[in-house]
N, C-alpha and C positions, 0 to 999 in steps of 0.2 A: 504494500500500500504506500502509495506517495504522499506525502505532506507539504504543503507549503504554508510560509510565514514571513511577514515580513519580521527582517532581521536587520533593523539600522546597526546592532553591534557585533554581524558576522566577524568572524576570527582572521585575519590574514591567513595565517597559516592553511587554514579551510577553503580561503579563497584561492591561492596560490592550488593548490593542489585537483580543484575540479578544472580550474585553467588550464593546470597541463593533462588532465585526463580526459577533456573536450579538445585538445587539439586548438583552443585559443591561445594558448599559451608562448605560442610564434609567435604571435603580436602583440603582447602583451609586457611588460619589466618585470616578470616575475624572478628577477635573480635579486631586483632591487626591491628590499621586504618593507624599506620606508616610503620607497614611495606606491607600491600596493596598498600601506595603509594610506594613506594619503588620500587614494584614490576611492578607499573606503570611506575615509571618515565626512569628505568633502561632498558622497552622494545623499542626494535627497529619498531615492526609495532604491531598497535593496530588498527582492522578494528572492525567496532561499526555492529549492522543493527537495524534499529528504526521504531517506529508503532507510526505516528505523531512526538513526541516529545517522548517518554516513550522506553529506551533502553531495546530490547529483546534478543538479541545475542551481544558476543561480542567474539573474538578473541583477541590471545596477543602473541607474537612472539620474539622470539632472532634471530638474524640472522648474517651472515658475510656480505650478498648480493656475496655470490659467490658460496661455494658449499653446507653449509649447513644450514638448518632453523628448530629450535627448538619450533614448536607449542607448546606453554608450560599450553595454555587457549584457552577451546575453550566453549563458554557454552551458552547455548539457555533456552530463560524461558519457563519453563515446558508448561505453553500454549500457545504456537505458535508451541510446536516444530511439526514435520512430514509435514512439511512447505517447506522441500530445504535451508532452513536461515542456518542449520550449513555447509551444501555443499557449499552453497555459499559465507559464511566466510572463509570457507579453499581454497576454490578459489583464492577469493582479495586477503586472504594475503599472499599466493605462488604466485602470479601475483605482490604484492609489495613486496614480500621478492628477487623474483627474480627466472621464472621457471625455471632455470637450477639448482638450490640448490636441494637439497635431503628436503622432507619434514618430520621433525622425531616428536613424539608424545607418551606420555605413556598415553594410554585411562584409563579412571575411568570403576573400573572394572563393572558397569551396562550398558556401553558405547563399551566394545566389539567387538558387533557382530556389532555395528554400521558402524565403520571404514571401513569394507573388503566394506560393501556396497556402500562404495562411494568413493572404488578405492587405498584403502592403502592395503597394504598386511605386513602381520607378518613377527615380527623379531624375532629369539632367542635368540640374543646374548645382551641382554640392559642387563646394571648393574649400580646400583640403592647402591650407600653409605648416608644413611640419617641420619638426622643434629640430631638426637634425642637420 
């Protein structure tokens, strides 16, 4: 049975760990544990989904709670997924970020075809200045 909850005080170390077991973890600092917290402590909604005790999905969100919400994490460990657990993380947290916000996302480019499937539709216009 899956669970989900939001977790504003998910664990880094929890976090780091569904990262690299989803395979987000290539694009992610997970070598750098301060600024994974960081990342955690700075988000407005963090919704978990859990198998007993052991986190399989999680979600992580910026938001204003009014028109827009930036999905900036969304990641399910590789064996659970085909499940609904990442449908259902973009659920809760459009439902705690607030459904009338815009839900925006830049997919990990093996992640795709995923999105339209569960109701996002493409954008052309994202532009992307990175810190590197």
């Amino acid at each position: 049975m899956i669970s989900y909850d939001l977790e504003p005080l998910l664990l880094t170390d929890e976090f780091i760990d569904v990262l690299r077991r989803s395979t987000l973890a290539v694009r992610r600092p997970v070598d750098d544990v301060e600024r994974i917290g960081g990342m955690l402590r700075q988000a407005d909604v963090i919704v978990t989904a859990r198998v007993q005790r052991l986190l399989v999905g999680v979600s992580r969100a910026i938001t204003d709670f009014s028109y827009c919400t930036y999905l900036s994490d969304m990641a399910v460990d590789v064996a659970f997924q085909r499940q609904g657990i990442g449908k259902e993380l973009v659920r809760r947290t459009h439902e705690a970020a607030g459904v009338e916000t815009t839900l925006i996302l830049l997919a990990a480019p093996d992640a795709r075809a995923y999105y339209p499937h569960i109701g996002f539709e493409p954008h052309d216009s994202c532009w992307i200045l990175r810190n590197e």
